[in-house]
PyMOL Python script that loads the backbone (N, CA, C, O; Angstrom):
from pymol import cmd

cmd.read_pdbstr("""\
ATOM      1  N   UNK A   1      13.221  33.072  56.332  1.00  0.00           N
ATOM      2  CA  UNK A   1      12.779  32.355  55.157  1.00  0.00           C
ATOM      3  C   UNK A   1      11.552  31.537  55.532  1.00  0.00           C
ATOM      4  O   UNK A   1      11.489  30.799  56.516  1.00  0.00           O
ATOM      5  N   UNK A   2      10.765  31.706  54.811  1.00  0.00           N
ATOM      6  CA  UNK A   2       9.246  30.939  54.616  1.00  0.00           C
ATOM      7  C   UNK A   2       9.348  29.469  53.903  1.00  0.00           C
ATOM      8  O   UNK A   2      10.163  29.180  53.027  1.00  0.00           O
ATOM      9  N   UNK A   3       8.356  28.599  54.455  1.00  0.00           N
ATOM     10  CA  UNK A   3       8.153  27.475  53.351  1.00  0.00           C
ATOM     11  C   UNK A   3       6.224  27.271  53.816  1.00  0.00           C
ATOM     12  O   UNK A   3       5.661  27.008  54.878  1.00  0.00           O
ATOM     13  N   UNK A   4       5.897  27.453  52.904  1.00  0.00           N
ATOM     14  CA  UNK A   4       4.418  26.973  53.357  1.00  0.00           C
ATOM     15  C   UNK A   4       3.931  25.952  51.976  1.00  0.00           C
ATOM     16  O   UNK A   4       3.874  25.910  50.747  1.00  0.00           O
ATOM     17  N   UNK A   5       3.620  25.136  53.347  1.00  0.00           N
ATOM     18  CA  UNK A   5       3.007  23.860  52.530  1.00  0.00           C
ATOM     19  C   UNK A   5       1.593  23.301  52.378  1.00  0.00           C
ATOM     20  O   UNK A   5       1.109  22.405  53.069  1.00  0.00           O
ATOM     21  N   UNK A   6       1.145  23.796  51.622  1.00  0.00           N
ATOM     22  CA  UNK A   6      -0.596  23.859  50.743  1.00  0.00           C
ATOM     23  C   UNK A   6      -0.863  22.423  50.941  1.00  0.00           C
ATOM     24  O   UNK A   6      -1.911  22.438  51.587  1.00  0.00           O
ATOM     25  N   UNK A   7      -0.575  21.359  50.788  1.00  0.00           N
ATOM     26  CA  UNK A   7      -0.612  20.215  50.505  1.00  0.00           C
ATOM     27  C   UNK A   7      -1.030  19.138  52.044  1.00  0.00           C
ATOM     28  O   UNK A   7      -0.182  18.657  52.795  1.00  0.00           O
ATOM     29  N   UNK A   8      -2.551  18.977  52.182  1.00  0.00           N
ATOM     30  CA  UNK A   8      -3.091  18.608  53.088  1.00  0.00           C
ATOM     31  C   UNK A   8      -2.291  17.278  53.583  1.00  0.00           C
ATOM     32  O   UNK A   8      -2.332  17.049  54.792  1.00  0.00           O
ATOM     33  N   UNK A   9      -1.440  16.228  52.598  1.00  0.00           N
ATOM     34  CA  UNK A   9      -1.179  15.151  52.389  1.00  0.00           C
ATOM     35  C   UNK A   9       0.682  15.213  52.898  1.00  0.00           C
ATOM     36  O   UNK A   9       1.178  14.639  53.867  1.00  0.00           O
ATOM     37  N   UNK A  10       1.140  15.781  52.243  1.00  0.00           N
ATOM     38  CA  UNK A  10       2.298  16.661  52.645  1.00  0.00           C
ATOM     39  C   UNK A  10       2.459  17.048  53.910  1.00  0.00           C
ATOM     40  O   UNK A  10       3.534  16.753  54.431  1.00  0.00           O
ATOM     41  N   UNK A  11       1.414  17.823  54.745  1.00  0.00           N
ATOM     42  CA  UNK A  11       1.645  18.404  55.935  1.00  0.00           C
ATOM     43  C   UNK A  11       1.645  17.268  57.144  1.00  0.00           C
ATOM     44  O   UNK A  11       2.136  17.229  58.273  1.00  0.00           O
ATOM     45  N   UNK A  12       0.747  16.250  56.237  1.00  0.00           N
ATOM     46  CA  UNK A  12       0.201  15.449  57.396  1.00  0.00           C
ATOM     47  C   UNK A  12       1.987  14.366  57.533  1.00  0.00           C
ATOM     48  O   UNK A  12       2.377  13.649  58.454  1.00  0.00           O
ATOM     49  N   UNK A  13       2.439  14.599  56.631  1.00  0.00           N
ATOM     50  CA  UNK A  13       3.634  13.042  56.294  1.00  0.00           C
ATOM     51  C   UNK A  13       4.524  14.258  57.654  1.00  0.00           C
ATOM     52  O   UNK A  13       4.894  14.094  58.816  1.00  0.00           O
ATOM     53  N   UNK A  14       4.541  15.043  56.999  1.00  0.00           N
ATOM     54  CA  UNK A  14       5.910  15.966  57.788  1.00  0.00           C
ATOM     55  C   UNK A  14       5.837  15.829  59.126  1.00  0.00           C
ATOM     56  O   UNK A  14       6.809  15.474  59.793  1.00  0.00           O
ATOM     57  N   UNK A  15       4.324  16.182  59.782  1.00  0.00           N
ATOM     58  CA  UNK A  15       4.068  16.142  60.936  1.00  0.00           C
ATOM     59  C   UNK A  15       4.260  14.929  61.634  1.00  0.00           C
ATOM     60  O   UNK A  15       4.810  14.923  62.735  1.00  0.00           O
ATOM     61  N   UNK A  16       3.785  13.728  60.992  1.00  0.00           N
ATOM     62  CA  UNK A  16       3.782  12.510  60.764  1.00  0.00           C
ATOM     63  C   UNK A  16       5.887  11.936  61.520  1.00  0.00           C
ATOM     64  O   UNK A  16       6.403  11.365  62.480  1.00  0.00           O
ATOM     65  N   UNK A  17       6.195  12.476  60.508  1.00  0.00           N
ATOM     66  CA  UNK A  17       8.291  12.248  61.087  1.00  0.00           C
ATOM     67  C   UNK A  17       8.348  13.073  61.860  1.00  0.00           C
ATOM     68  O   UNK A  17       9.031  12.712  62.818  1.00  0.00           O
ATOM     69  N   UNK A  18       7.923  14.166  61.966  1.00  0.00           N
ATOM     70  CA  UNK A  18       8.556  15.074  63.034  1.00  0.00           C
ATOM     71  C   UNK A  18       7.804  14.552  64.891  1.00  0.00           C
ATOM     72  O   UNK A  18       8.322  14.785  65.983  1.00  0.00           O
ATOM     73  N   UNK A  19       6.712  13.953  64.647  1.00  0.00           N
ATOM     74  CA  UNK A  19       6.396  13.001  65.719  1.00  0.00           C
ATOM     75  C   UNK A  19       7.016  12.479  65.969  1.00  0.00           C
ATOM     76  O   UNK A  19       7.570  12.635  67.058  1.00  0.00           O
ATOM     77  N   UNK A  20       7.414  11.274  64.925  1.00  0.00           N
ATOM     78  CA  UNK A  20       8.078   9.501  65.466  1.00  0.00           C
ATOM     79  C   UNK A  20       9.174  10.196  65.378  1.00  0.00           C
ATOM     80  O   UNK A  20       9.677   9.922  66.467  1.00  0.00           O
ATOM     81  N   UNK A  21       9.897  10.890  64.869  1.00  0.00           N
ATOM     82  CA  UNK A  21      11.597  11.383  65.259  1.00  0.00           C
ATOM     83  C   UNK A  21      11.548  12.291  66.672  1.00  0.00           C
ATOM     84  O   UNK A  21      12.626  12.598  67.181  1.00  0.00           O
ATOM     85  N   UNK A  22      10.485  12.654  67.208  1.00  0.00           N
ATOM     86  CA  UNK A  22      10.766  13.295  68.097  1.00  0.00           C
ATOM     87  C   UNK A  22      11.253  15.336  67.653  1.00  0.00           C
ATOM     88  O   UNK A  22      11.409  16.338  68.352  1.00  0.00           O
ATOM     89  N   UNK A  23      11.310  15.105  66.457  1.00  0.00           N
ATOM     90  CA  UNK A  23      11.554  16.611  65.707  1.00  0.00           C
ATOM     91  C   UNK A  23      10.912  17.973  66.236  1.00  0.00           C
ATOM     92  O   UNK A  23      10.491  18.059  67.390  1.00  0.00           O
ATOM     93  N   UNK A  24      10.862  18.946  65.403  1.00  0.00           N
ATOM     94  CA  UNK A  24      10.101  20.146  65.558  1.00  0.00           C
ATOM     95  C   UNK A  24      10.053  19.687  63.690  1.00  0.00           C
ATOM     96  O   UNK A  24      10.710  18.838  63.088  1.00  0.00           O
ATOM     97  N   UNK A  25       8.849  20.784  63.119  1.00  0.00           N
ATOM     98  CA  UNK A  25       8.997  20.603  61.943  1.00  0.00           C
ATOM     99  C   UNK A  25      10.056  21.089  61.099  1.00  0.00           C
ATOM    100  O   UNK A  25      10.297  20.421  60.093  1.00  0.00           O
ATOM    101  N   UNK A  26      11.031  22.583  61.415  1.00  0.00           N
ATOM    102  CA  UNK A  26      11.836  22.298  60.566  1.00  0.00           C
ATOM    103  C   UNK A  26      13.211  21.118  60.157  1.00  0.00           C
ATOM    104  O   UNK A  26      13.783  20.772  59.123  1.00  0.00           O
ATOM    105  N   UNK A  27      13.294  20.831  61.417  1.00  0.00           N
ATOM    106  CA  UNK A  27      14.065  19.541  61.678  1.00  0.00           C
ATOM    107  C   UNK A  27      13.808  18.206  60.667  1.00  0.00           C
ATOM    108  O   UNK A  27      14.562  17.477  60.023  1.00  0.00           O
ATOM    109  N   UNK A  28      12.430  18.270  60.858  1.00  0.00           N
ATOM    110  CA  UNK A  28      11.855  16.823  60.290  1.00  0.00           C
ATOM    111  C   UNK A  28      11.812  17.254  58.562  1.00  0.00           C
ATOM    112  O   UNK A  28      11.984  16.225  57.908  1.00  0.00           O
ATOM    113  N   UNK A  29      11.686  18.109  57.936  1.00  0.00           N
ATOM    114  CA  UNK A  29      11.929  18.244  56.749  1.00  0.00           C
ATOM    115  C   UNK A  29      13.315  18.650  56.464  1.00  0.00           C
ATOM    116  O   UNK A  29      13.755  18.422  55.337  1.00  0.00           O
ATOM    117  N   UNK A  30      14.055  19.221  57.341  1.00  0.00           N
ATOM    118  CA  UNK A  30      15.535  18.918  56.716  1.00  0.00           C
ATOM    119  C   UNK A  30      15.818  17.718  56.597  1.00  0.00           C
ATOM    120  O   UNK A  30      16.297  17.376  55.516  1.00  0.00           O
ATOM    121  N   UNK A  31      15.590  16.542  57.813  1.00  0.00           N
ATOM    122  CA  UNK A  31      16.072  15.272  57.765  1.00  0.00           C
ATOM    123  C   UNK A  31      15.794  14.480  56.668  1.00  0.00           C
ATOM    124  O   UNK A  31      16.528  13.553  56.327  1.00  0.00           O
ATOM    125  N   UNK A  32      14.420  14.899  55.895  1.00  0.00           N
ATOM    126  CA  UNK A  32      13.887  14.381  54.940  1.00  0.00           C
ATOM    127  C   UNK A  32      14.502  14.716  53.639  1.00  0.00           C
ATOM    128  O   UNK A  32      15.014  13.975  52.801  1.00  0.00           O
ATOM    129  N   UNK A  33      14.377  15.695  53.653  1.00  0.00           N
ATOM    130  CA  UNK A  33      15.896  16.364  52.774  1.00  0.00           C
ATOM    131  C   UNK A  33      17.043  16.027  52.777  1.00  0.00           C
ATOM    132  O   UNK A  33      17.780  16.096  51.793  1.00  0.00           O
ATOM    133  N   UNK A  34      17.319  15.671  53.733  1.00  0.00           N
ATOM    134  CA  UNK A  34      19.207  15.216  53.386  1.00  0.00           C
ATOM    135  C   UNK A  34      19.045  13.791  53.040  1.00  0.00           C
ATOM    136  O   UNK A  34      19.763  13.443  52.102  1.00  0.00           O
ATOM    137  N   UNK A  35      18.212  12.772  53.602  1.00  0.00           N
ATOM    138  CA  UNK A  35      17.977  11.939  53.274  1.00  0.00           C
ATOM    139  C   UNK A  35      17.886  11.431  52.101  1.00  0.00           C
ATOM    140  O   UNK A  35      18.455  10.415  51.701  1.00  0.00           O
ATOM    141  N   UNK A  36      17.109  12.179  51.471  1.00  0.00           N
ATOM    142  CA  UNK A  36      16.537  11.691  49.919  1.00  0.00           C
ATOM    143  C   UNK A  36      17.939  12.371  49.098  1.00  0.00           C
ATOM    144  O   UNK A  36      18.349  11.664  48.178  1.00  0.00           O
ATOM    145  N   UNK A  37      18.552  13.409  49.296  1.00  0.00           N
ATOM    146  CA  UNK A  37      19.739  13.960  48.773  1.00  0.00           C
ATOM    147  C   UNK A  37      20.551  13.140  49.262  1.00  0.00           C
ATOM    148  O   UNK A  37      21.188  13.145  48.209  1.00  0.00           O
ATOM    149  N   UNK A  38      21.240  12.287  50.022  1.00  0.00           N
ATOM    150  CA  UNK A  38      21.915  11.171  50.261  1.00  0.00           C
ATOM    151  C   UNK A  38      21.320  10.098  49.588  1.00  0.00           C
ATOM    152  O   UNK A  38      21.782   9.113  50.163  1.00  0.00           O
ATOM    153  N   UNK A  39      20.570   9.713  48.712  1.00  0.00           N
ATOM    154  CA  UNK A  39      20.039   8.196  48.454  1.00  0.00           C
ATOM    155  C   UNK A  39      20.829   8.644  46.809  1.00  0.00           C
ATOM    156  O   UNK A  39      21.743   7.966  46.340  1.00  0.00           O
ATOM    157  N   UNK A  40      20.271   9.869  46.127  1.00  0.00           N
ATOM    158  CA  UNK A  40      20.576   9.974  44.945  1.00  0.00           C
ATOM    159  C   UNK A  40      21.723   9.629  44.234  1.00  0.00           C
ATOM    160  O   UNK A  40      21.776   9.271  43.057  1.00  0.00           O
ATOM    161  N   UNK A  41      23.021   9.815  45.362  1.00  0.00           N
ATOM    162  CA  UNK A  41      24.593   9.532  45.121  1.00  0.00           C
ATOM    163  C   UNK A  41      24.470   8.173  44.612  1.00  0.00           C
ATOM    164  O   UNK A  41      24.356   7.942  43.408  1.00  0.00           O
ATOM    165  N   UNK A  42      24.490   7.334  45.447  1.00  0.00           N
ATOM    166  CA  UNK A  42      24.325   5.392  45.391  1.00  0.00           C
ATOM    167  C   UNK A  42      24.288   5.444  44.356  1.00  0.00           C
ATOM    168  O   UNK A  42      25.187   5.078  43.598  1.00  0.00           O
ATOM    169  N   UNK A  43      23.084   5.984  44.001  1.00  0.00           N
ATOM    170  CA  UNK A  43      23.167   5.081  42.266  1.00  0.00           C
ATOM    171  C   UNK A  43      24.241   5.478  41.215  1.00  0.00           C
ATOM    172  O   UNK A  43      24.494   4.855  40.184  1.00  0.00           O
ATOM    173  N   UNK A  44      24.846   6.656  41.666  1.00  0.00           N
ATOM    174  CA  UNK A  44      26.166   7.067  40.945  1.00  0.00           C
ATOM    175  C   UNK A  44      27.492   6.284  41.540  1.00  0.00           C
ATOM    176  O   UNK A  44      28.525   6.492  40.903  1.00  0.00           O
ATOM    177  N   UNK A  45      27.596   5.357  42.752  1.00  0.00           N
ATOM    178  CA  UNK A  45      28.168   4.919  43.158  1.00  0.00           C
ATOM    179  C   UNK A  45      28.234   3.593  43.109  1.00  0.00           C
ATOM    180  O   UNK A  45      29.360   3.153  43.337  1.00  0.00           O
ATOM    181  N   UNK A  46      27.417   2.817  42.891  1.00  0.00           N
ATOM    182  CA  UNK A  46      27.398   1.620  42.304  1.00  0.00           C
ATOM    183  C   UNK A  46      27.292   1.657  40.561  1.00  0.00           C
ATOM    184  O   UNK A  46      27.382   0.515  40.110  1.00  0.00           O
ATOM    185  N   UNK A  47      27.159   2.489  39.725  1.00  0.00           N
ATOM    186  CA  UNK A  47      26.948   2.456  38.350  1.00  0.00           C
ATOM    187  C   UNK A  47      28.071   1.448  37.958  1.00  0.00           C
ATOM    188  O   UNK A  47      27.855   0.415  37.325  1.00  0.00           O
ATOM    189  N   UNK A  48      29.603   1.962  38.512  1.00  0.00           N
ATOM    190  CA  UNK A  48      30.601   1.201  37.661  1.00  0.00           C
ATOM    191  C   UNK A  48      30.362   0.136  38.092  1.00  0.00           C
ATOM    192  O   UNK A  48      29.883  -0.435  37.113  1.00  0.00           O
ATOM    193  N   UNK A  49      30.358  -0.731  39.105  1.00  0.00           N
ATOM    194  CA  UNK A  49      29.989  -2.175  39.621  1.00  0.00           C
ATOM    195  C   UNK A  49      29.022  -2.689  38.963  1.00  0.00           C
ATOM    196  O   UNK A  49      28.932  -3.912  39.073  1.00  0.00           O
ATOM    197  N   UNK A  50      28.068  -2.044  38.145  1.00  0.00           N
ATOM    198  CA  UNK A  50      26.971  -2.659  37.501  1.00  0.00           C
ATOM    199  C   UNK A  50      27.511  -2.667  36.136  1.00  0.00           C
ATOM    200  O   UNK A  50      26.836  -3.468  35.489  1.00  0.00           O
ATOM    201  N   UNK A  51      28.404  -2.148  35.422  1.00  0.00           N
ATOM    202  CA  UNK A  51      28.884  -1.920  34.546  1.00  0.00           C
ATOM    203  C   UNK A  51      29.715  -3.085  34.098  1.00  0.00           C
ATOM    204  O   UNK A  51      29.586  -3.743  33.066  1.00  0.00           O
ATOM    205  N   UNK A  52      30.596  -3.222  35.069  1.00  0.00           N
ATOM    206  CA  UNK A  52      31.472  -4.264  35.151  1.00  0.00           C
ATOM    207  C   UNK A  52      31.064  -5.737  34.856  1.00  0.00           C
ATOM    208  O   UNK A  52      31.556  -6.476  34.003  1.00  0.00           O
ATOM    209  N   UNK A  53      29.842  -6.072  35.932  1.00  0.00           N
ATOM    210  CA  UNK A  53      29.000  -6.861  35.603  1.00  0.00           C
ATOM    211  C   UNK A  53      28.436  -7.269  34.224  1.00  0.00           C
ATOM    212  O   UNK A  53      28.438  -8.386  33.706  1.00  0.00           O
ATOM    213  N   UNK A  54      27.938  -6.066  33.738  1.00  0.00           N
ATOM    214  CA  UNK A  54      27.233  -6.473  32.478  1.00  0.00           C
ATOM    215  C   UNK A  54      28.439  -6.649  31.507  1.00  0.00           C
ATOM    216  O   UNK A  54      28.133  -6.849  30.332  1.00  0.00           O
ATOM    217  N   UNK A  55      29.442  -6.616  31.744  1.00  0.00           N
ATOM    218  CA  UNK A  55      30.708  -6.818  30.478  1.00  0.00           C
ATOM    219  C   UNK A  55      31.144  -7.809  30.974  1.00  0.00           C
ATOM    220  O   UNK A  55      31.968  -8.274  30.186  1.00  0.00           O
ATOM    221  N   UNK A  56      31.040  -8.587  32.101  1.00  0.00           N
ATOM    222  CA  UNK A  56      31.576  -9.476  32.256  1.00  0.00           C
ATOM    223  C   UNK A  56      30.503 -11.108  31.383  1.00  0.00           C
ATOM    224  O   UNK A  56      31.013 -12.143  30.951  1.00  0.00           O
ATOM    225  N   UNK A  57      29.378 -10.835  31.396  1.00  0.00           N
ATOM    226  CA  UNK A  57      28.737 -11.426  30.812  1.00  0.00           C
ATOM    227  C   UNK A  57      27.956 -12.685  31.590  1.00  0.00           C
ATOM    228  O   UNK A  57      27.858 -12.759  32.814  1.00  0.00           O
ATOM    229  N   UNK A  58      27.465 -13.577  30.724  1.00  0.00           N
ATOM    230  CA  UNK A  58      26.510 -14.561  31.376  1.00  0.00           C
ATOM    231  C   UNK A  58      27.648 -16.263  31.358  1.00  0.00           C
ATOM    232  O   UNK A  58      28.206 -16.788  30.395  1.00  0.00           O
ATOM    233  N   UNK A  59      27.623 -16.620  32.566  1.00  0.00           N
ATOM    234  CA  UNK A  59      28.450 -17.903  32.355  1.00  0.00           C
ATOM    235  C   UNK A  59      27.493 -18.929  32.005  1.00  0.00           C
ATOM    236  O   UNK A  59      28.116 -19.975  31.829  1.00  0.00           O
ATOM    237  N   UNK A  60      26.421 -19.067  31.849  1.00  0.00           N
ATOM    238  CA  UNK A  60      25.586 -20.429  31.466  1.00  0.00           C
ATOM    239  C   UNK A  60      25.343 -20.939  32.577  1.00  0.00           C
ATOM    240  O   UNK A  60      24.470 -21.804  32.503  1.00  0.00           O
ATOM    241  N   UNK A  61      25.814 -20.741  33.750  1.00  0.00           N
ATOM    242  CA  UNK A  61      25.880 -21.692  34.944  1.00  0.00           C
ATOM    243  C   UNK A  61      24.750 -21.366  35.721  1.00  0.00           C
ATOM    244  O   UNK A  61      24.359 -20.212  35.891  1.00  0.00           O
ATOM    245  N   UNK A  62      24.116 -22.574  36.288  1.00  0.00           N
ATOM    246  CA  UNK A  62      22.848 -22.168  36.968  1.00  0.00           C
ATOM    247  C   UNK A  62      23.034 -22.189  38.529  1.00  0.00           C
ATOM    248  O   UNK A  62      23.367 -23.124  39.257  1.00  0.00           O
ATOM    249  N   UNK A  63      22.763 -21.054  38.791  1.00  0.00           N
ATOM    250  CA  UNK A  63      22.667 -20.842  40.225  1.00  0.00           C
ATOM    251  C   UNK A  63      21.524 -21.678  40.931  1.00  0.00           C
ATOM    252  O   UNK A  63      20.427 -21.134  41.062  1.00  0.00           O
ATOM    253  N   UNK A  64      21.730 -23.081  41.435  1.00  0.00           N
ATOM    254  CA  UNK A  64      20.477 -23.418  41.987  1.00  0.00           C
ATOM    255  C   UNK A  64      20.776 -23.665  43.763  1.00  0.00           C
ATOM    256  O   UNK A  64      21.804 -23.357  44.365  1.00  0.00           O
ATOM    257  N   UNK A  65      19.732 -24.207  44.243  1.00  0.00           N
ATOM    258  CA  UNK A  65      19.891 -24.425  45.999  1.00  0.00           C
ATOM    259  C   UNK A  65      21.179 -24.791  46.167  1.00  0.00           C
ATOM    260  O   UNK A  65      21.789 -23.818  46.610  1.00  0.00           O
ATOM    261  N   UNK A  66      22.125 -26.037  45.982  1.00  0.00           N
ATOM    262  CA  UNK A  66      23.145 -26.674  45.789  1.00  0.00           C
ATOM    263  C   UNK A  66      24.327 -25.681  45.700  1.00  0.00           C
ATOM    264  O   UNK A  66      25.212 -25.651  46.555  1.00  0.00           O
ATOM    265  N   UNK A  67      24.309 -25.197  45.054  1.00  0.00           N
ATOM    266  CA  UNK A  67      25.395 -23.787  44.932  1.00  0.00           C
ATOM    267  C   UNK A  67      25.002 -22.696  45.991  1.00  0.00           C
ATOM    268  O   UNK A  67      25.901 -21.856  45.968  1.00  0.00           O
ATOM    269  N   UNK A  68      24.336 -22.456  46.627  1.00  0.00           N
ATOM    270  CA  UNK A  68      24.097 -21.675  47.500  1.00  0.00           C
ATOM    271  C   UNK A  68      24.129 -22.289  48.929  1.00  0.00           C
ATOM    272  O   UNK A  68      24.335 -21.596  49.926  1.00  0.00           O
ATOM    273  N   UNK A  69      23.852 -24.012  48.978  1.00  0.00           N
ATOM    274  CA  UNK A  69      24.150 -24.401  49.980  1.00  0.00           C
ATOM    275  C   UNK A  69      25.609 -24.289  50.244  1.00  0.00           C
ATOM    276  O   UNK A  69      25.794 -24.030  51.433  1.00  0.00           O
ATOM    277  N   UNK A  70      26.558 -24.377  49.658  1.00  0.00           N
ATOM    278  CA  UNK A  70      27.992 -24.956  49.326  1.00  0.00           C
ATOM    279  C   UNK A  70      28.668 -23.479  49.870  1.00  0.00           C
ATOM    280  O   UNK A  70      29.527 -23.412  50.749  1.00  0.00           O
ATOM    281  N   UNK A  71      28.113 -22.377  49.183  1.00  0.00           N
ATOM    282  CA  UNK A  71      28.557 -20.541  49.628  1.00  0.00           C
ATOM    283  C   UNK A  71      28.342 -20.668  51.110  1.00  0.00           C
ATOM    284  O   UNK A  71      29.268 -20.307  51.837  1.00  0.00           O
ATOM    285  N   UNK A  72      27.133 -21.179  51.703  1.00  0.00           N
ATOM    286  CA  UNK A  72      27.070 -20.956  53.108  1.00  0.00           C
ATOM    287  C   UNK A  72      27.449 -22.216  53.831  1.00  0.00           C
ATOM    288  O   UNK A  72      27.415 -22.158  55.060  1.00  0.00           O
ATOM    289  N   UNK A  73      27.698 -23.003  53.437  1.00  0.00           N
ATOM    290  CA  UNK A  73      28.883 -23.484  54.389  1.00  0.00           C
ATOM    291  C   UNK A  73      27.586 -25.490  54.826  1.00  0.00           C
ATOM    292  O   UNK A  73      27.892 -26.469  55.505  1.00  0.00           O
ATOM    293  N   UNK A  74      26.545 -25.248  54.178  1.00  0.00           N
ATOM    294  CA  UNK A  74      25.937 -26.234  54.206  1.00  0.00           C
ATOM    295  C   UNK A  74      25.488 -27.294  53.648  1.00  0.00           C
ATOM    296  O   UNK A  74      24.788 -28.079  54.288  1.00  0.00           O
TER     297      UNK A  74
END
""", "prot")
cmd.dss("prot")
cmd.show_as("cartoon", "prot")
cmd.util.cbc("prot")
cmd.orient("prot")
């Protein structure tokens, strides 16, 4: 199987990871590939947590320094 990549800008990024990873190039574009195909899930994985959130609603309460000192212990 072939992949040829026309894209002067493209070739240079690939070559680019397959350097600093130490890769060959097909390596460095799989990694890039699973990568970006691993990021896509998250956002299907946090949706309900954001969901939850927004039904839970706004308490009026202001988050200022004081309340954040108090969370960390200062």
């Amino acid at each position: 199987m072939a992949l040829h990549i026309r894209d002067p800008e493209t070739d240079r990024l690939v070559r680019t990871l397959a350097n600093v990873k130490g890769l060959g190039l097909t390596e460095a574009i799989r990694l890039a590939v699973e990568n970006e195909l691993n990021r896509a899930p998250l956002r299907e994985r946090i949706r309900p947590f954001q969901q939850r959130i927004a039904r839970a609603g706004r308490t009026g309460l202001k988050a200022d320094k004081t309340f954040f000192d108090e969370l960390s212990g200062d």
